[in-house]
N, C-alpha and C positions, 0 to 999 in steps of 0.2 A: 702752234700754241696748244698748250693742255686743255682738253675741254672742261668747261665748265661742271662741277659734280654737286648735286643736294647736299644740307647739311638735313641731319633730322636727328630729333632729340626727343623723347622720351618724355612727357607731360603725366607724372603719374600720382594719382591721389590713393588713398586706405582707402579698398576693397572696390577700385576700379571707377571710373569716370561717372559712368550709367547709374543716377538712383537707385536701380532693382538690378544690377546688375549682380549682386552678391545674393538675390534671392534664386539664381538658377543653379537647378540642380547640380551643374560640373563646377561651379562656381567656388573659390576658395575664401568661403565668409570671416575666416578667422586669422586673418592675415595681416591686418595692419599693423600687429607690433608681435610680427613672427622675423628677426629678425635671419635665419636661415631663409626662409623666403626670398626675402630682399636681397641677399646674397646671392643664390641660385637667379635671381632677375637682374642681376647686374651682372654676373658672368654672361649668363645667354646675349643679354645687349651687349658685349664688349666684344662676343664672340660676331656677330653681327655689325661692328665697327660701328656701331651706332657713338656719335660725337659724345651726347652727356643724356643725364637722367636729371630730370627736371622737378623739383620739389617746391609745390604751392604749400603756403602757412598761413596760420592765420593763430593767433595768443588767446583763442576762446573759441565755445562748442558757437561756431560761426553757422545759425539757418535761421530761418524765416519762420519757422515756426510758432504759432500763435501761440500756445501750451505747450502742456509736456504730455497729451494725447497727442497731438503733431509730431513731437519731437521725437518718438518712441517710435516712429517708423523712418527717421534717418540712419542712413547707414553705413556715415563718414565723420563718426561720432571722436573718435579717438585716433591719435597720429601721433607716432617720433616727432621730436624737433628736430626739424630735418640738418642741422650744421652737426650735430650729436650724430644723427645716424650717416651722415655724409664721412666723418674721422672714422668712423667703423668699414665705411664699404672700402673708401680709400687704401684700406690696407688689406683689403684680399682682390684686388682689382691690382692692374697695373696698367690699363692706358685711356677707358671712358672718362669722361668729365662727369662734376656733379656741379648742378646751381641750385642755389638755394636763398628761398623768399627769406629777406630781413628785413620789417617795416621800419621806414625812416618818424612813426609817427609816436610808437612807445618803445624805444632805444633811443643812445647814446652813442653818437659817434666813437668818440673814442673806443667803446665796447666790440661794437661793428668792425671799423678798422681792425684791430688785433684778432680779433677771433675769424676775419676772412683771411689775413696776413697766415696766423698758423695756419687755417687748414690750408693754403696754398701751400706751405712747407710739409707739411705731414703728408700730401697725397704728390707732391715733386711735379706742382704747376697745375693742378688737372681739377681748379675749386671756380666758381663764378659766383655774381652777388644778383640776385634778381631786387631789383628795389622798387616798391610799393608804397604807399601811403596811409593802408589801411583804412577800409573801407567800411567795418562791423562798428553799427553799439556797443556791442559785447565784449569787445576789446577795450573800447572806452573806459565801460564799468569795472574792469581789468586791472586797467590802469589808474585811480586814483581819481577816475571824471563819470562827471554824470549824464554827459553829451559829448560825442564824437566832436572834433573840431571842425570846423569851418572847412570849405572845400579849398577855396584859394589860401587859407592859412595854410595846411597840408602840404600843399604845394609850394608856395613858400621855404616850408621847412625845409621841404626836401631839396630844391635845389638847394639851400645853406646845407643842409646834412653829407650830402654828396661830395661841395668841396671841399669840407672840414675831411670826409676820409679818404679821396683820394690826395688831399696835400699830406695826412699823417702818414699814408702808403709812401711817398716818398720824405719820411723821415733822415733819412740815410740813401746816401750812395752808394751804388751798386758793390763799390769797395769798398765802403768805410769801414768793414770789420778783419782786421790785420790778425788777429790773435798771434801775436809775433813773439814767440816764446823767448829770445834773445834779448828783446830791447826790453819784454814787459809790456809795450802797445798792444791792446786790445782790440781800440778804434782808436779811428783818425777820425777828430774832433771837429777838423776841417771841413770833414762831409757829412755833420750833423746838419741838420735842417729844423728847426725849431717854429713853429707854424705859427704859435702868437696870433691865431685868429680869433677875434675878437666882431660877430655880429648881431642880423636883430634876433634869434635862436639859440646861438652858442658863443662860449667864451671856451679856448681850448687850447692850452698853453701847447702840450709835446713836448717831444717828439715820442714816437712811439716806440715800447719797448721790447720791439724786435726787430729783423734784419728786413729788409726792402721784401716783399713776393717774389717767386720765382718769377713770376711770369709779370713783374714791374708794378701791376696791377692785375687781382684778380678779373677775369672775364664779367664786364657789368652788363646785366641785362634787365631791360625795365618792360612790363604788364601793360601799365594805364593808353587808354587810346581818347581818354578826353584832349584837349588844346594844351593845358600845359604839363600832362603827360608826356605828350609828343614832343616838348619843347625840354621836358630832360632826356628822353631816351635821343633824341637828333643832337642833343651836345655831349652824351656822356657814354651811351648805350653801345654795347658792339653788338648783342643782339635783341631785335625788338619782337615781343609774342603780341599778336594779335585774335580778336575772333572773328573772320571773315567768313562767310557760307555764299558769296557771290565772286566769280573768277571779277567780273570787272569792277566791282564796288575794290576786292583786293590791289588790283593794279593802279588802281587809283591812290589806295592809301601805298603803297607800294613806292608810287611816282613823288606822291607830297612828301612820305618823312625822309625819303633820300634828301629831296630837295633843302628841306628843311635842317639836313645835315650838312648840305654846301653853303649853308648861310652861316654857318659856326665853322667853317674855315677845315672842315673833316670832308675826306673825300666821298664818293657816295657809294662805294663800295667799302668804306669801315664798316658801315651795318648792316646788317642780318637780319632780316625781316622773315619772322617764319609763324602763321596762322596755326593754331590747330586743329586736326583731325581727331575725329572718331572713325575710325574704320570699324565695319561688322563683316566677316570674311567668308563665304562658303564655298564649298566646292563645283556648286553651280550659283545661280541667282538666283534661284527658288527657294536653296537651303539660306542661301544670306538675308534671302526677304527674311522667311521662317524665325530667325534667328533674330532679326528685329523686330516681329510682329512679339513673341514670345518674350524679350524685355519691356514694350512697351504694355503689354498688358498687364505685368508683372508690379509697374507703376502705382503704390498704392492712391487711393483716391485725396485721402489726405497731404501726402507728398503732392498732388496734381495740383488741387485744391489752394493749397498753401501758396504753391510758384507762380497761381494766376494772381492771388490777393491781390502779390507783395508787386505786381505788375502794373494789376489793374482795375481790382476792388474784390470786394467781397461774393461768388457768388456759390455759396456753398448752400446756398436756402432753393436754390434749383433743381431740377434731375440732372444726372450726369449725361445721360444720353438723349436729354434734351437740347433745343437752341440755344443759342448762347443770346441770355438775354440782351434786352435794353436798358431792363429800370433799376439794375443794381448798385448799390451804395460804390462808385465808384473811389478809387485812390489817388494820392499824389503821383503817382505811378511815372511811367516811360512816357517822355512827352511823345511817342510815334504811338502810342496806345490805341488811340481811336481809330488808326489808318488801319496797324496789327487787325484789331477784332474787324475794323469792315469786311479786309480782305476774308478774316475768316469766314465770316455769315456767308459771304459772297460764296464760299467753298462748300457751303452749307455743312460747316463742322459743328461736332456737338463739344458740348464740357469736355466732355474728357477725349476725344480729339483733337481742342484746343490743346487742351498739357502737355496730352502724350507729342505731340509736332514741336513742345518747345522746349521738355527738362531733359531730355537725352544728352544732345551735346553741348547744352547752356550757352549756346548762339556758336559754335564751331558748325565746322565743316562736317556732313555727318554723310560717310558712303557707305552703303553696302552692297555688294556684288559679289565676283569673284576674286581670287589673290590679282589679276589678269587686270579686272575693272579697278582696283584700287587704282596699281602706278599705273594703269591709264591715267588717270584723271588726276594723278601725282605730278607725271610729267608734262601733263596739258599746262595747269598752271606756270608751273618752273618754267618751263620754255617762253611762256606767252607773256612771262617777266610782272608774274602777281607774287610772288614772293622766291627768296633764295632758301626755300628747305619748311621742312613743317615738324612741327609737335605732334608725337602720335600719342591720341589719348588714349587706355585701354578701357575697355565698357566694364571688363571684368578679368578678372584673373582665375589661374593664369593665360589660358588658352585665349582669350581676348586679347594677349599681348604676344603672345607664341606665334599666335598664327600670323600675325605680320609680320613679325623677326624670320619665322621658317619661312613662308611661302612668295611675301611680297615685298621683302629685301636682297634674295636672289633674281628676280625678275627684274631690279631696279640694277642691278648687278653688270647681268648679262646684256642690257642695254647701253654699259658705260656712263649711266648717269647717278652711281654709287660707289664708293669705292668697297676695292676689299681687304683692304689692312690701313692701319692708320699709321699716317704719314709723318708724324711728331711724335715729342715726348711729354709736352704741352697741351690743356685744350688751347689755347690760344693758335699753337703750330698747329692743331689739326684745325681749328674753323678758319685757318688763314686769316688769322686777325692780328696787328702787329704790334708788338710788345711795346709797353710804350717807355719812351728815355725818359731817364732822370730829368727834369729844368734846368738841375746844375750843367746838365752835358752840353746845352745849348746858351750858359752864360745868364742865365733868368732863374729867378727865386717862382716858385708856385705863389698862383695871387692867395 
């Protein structure tokens, strides 16, 4: 039997993962709408057989920010829409996967549908739909509301959103388009599919007006790790992103959403569970501490400041390298809030101790050592069956993202637990995910 190999994909936001990441000197601060950039980072990852490149969205300047004194030291201000800058890479690339976030909460299916259908065509299979529910106020305001929706409304929708666009993806069968220069037949009418869904979100006549995806269905990959996140990516998801920073807390969520996948009648190897990483890479561990010590400090204090608020209250009327008090105007915050700070105090962290231990990898996995200690602790996991492959966040570019593609993707290589060419023409053929049939093929209409 073939052994088992990582999938790992490429989680990358404007101007690198790390808050202060774009503040360090090698750092390449003017990059989020350098579209050669992006270009040169999608060759190098393809060159590296890395599966896809990963595109988080959000339809507003999405932070926490109390003002626009706060706001003025974020430095993930502006971004491509990532389905735009995906049709650009698609065409100087020829085998990396791109997925890319589209909220089911301000969109329209049908919109959805069609615009993942083409880029499936335009890049010849190699597109995915990451789906969200949207999380921001700010997007609310965006859109026509004055309050975010309801959390189980969200949810709601989006399972209704999800079957509205995979029934319109199967608009047509895999044949129905003849263009039969002799007869005159274009399509055969016979294998139109007309979806006529009618629920409590949408009314959505069809069929859609283009041919089936290559790949049957673009590759769907869902974020949320609440209950009924879990319960569309375990029915719908080929691959699930998580933020895990404990191997056994992972394997745990590892063990339920498979499970959770054999309860919806999908085997438990349809999906792809993959955490992400921050890796910080040195040539020894002193150089990688060094290199983390020097973005965390880099961390402005208002950046800090802001990320404990929005947590766990206000305590900006403190010292910073003071205790973390007691009597601060506390928040609606993380209901584990209280445990978080005890453990702190316990640790005897100051303010800005706090922050800096928690805005780095915004609850990922966060290593730094050598290239050696990375896929150590890369294949620790994999093997010990806490997930099938990870997101590699980069802290900074481009060398925050270099240095894992050069040093600890050969090492992953040379181990047999990476490949080194890709195996399909498909993302779908290279994540080993199976394409999925028409319903006509199997005698049943999509519900």
């Amino acid at each position: 039997m073939q052994k088992k190999q990582l999938k790992l994909g490429l989680s990358l936001v404007s101007n690198g993962t790390h808050p202060s990441g774009w503040r360090l000197p090698q750092a390449a601060a003017d990059c989020a709408l350098d579209f050669k950039f992006w270009k040169n980072i999608a060759l190098a990852a393809e060159r590296a057989s890395i599966h896809f490149i990963f595109f988080a969205d959000g339809a507003a300047v999405r932070s926490a920010a109390a003002d626009n004194d706060s706001l003025q030291y974020v430095g993930r201000i502006e971004q491509f829409e990532p389905t735009t800058l995906i049709a650009a890479l698609s065409a100087v690339t020829g085998h990396i996967g791109y997925i890319a976030t589209a909220s089911t909460t301000y969109n329209e299916p049908y919109t959805i549908a069609r615009k993942f259908a083409s880029l499936d065509h335009l890049s010849g299979g190699r597109t995915g739909w990451n789906i969200v529910t949207s999380w921001s106020e700010a997007e609310a305001k965006n859109y026509n509301r004055e309050s975010h929706l309801a959390h189980d409304l969200r949810y709601r929708r989006a399972q209704e959103f999800v079957e509205v666009v995979t029934g319109l993806w199967d608009s047509w069968e895999d044949d129905a388009f003849l263009r039969d220069k002799a007869s005159g037949r274009y399509i055969d009418t016979n294998k139109m599919h007309v979806l006529h869904h009618k629920g409590e979100h949408f009314h959505v006549r069809g069929p859609l007006n283009i041919e089936r995806p290559v790949q049957g269905w673009p590759v769907i990959a869902q974020a949320g790790s609440s209950g009924p996140g879990q319960e569309i990516g375990a029915r719908f998801a080929d691959l699930v992103y998580t933020a895990q920073n404990d191997k056994q807390a992972a394997r745990a969520f590892y063990a339920e959403i498979r499970q959770k996948a054999v309860a919806f009648g999908r085997a438990p190897s349809a999906l792809n569970v993959m955490p992400g990483i921050l890796p910080i890479i040195g040539h020894s561990r002193q150089e990688a501490k060094d290199k983390y010590d020097a973005l965390q400090q880099l961390v402005h204090p208002q950046l800090g400041l802001t990320a404990l608020a929005t947590k766990f209250g206000d305590m900006s009327a403190y010292p910073l390298d003071g205790p973390i008090p007691h009597d601060f105007p506390q928040s609606n915050g993380i209901r584990s809030a209280t445990d978080i700070l005890d453990r702190a105090r316990a640790r005897g962290l100051t303010i800005r101790q706090l922050y800096q231990s928690m805005i780095g990898g915004a609850g990922h996995l966060e290593i730094h050592g050598t290239a050696e200690d990375v896929a150590d602790q890369i294949a620790d996991w994999f093997q010990d069956e806490a997930c099938d492959g990870f997101n590699i966040m980069a802290p900074y570019f481009p060398a925050g993202l270099t240095d894992f593609l050069d040093q600890v993707v050969p090492i992953l290589q040379r181990r047999g637990l990476f490949r080194t060419a890709y195996e399909g023409s498909t993302l779908r053929e290279n994540l080993h995910v199976t394409r999925p049939a028409h319903p006509a093929a199997s005698g049943s209409e999509a519900a």
